[in-house]
N, C-alpha and C positions, 0 to 999 in steps of 0.2 A: 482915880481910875480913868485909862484914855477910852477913847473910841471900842476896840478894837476888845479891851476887856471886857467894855458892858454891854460890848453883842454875844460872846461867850455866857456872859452870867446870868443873863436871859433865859438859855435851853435850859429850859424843866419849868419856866414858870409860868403861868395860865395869862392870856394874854384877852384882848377886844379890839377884833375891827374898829374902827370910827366911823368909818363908812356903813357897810356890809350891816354891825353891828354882829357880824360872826365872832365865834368864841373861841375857847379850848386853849392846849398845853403847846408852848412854842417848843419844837420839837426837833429842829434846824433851822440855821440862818445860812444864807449864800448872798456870796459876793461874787457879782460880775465883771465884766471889761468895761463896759461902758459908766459903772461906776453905782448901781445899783443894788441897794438891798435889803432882799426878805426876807421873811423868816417864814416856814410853816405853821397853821395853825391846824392841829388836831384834834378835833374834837373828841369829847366823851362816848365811849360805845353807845349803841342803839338801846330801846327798849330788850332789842333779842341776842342784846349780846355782844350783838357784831359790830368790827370795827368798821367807823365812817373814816373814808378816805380826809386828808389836811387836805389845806389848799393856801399857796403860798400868798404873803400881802406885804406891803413895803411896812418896813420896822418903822417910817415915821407917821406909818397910818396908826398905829397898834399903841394901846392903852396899855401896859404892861403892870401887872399887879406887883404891891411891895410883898407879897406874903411870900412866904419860904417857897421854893421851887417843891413840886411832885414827886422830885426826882433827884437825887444830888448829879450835877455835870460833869462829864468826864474830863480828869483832866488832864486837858488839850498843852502838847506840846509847840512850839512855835518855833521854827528850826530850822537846820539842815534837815533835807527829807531821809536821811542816811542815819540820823540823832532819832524817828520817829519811832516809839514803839509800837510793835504789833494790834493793831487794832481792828475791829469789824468781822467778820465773817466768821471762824469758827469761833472769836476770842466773843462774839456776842451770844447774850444769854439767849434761852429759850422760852418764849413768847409763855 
């Protein structure tokens, strides 16, 4: 598996600051220009429900759990962006 696959297979698995020791389900990864990258961590809803905002950490701070993902990942094409199917907005489910 290269790079590139095992940032993908990450989203949906519950992940640990090093630092921070913050928690929760990595929930997107982004890659920048300068050659940078994090993944969001999202925590578990509140006691009342409601969701707590993620907050993004560099993938090589982040403890990443072996257990099955929360969530199976979408899967991501890697392409032409003309080869990409339909994704996001109306094609995403309802919270």
């Amino acid at each position: 598996m290269g790079w590139m696959d095992f940032l993908i297979s990450v989203i949906g698995r519950k992940a640990t600051d090093k630092v921070t020791n913050a928690s929760g389900v990595i929930t997107a990864v982004n890659f920048d220009l300068y050659g940078c990258v994090q993944a969001v961590l999202t925590p578990a809803a509140g006691e009342d429900g409601k969701q707590i905002a993620g907050e993004w950490f560099d993938v090589k701070r982040l403890v990443i759990s072996k257990d099955a993902p929360v969530m199976q990942c979408p899967d991501f094409i890697v392409g032409p962006l003309d080869e990409m199917p339909d994704r996001g907005g109306a094609q995403k489910p309802l919270p």
